[in-house]
N, C-alpha and C positions, 0 to 999 in steps of 0.2 A: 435522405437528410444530409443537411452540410453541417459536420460534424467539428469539432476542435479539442486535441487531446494536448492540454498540457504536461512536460515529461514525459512524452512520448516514446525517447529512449529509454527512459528506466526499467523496472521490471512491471508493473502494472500495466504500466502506461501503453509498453510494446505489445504486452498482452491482449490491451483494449482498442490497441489499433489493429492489430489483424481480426480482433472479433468483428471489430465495426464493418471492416473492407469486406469481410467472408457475409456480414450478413444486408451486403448493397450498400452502404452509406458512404460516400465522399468526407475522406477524412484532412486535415491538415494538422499535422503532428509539431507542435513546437519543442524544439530541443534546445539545449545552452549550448552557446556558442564556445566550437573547439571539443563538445562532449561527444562521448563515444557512441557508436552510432551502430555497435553489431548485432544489435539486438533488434534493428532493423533490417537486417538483412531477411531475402526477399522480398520485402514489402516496399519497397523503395518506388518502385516504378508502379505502384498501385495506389500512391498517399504523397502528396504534397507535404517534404518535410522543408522547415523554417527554422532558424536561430534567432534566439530570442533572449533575451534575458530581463526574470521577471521582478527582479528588484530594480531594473531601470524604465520608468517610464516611458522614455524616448526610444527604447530598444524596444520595447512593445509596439510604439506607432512604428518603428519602423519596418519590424518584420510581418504585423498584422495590417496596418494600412487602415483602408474602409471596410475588410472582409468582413463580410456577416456571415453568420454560423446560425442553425437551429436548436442545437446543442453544444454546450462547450461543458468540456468532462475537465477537473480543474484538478491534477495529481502532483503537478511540480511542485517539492518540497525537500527541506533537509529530513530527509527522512530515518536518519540513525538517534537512538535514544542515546545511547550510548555517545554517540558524537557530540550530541547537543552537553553533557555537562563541561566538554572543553572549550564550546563556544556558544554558547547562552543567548547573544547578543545577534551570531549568526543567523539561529535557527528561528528570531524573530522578523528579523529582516527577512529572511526567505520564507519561511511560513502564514508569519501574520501580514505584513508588509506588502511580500508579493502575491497574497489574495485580492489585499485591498486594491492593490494595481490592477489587478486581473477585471474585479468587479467595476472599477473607475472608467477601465480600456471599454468597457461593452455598454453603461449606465445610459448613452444615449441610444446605441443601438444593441439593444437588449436582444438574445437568444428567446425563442419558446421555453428552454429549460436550462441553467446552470447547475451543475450536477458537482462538489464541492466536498471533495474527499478528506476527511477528518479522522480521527481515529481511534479506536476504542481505548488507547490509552491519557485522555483524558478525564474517565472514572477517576484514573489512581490506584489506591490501596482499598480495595470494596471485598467485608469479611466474608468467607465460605458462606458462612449461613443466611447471606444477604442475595446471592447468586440463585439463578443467571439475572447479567446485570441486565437491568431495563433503561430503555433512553431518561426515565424519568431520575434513575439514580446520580444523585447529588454530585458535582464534577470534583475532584481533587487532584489536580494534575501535581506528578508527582517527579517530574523533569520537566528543564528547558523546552524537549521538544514537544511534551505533552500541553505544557500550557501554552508554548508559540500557538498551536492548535485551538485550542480552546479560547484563545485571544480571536484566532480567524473565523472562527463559529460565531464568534460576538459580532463579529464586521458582517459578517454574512448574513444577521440575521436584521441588523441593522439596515444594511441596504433593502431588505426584503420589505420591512415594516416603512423604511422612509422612500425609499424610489421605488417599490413593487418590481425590484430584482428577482427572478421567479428562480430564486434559489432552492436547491436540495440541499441537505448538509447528511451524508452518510458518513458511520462509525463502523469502517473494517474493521473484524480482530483480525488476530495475529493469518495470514496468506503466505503461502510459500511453492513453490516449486517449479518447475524450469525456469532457466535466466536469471532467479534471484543470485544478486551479488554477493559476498561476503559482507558480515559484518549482524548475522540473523545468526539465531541459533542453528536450523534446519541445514542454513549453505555454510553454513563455519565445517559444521560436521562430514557434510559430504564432499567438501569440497580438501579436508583434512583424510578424509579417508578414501577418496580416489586417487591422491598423490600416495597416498603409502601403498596402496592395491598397484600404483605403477612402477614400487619400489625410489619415489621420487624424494619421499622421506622415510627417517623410522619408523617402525611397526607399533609407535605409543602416542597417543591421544591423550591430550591435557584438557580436560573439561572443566565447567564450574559445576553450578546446583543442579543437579536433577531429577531433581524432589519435587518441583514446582511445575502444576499443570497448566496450560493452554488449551483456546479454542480456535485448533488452526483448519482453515479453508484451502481447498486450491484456488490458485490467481484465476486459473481459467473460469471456476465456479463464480468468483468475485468479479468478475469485470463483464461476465453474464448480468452480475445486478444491477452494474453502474448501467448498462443501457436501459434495462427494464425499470428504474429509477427513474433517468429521462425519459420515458415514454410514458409511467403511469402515478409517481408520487406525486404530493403536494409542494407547491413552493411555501415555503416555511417550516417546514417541518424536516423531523431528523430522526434519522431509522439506524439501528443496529444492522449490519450484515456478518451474522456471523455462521458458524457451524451448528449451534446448539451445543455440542458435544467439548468434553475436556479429553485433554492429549495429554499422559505426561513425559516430561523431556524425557527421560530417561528410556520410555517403550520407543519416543520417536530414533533417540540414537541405537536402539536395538535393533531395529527395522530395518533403517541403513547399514549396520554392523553384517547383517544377517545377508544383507546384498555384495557384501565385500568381498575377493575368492581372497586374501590372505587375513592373517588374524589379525587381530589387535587389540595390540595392551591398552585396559583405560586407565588414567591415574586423575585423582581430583585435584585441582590446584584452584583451589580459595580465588585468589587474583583475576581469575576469570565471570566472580559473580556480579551481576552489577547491584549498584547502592539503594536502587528501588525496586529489586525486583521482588514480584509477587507471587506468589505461594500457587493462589486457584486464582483460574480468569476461565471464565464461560460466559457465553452472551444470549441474551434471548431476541429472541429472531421473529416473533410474532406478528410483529406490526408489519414490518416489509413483507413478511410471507403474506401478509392477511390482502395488503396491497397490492402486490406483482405475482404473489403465486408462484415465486422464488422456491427452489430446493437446490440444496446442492445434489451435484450430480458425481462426481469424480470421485471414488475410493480412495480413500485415506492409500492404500497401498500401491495404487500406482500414481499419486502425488510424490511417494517417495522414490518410488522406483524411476520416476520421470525426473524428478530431482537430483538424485544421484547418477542416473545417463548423461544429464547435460554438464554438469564437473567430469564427468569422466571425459565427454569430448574435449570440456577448455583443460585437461591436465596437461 
């Protein structure tokens, strides 16, 4: 299949370009133009990569042309929660905006399958006792970039109902490990305690809340689903990909602590919590299993141990 990964350089994106290539598909990887690009490394001469930029129209016709695609895997986004409360306006323009580009670019020459990565934190603030959440649970996006999201779920579904755009809309939770950036829980930590294991900083850790659990996945388990998404969900419809399972911060910073060879001091510093963050998140996973026969596959413990190997190279 002739494949198209938007944010192909990112952390997902790279991820679900070497699954594609490893499993035969022709890929073409759109990147932003000037963006970093090592996360492509060796995959270069195996994937057609393109600059693009998906808030510009005209940057779209020019880097995509007439190419048609069978599948287009649709990840390019401001993807920091955290970022989005200092630029609000950004992470519509890039999230909602550059969907609706994305859908407009392909509306005459329609893919088999748009595949349209959205993200579990558009729920919001959804109480323990209401958990695990289901696609059916009531949205309250609770940041800029949770609702940008939930804005491009509306476009998505829109195109679906008025052009028969054969859209997926999938809800990752929280995914982590190798190549994720800073600015996540998982790579802040590991990425903080492979510079002090190199002696690069001090031997002390300033964390926020650690109290607060997640349902974290490996990338690789996750971008397994995106293709099995394109190959066997519904267009219209919107699936949870998560773990099933809750993490909480605190075991996950132990796990990494426990991979470190020197010690380290934790100290909590308030200033590092953010303004919406949630206590429990776990997601139920049953309609996509029920559908693709998805499980994850990857141990929680060499998600981490893979995670903190790869900070240890870029120290």
């Amino acid at each position: 299949m002739n494949c198209l990964v938007t944010g192909a350089a990112g952390f997902a994106g790279s991820h679900l370009a070497e699954h594609l290539v490893k499993s035969g598909h022709a890929v073409v990887g759109l990147t932003m133009p000037g963006e970093d690009l090592k996360r492509l490394n060796g995959l270069r001469g195996s994937m057609d990569v393109r600059q693009g930029d998906i808030t510009d129209r005209q940057s779209l016709r020019d880097s995509l042309g007439n190419s048609r695609f069978d599948y287009i895997f649709h990840l390019a986004a401001l993807a920091s929660v955290a970022n989005s409360f200092g630029a609000p306006a950004l992470a519509f323009r890039v999230n909602t905006q550059g969907t609706v580009n994305i859908l407009e670019a392909f509306r005459a020459r329609p893919p088999k399958k748009i595949v349209c990565i959205s993200s579990a934190d558009v729920y919001g603030h959804v109480p323990k006792a209401l958990t695990p959440i289901r696609e059916s649970t009531p949205l309250k996006p609770a940041s800029p970039y949770s609702a940008s999201k939930a804005a491009a779920e509306i476009a998505c579904l829109q195109y679906w109902r008025t052009f028969a755009m054969p859209v997926v809309i999938l809800r990752p939770f929280n995914h982590t490990g190798p190549k994720q950036g800073p600015g996540f829980a998982p790579s802040d930590f590991a990425g903080a305690i492979a510079r002090i294991e190199k002696g690069l900083d001090a031997p002390k850790l300033a964390v926020g809340n650690l109290e607060s659990f997640r349902d974290y996945s490996d990338v690789r388990d996750v971008v397994r689903a995106y293709l099995l998404a394109a190959e066997g969900c519904e267009p219209g419809e919107i699936y949870n990909v998560s773990s099933g399972r809750a993490v909480k911060i605190g075991a996950l910073l132990e796990a990494l602590l426990a991979l470190c060879q020197t010690k380290v001091t934790v100290v909590e510093d308030p200033g590092k919590s953010r303004p919406s963050d949630m206590p429990y998140v776990v997601g139920d996973n049953s309609k996509f299993i029920h559908r693709t026969g998805w499980h994850p596959e990857v141990p929680f413990e060499a998600t981490v141990r893979d995670l903190f190997d790869w900070w240890r190279s870029c120290s």
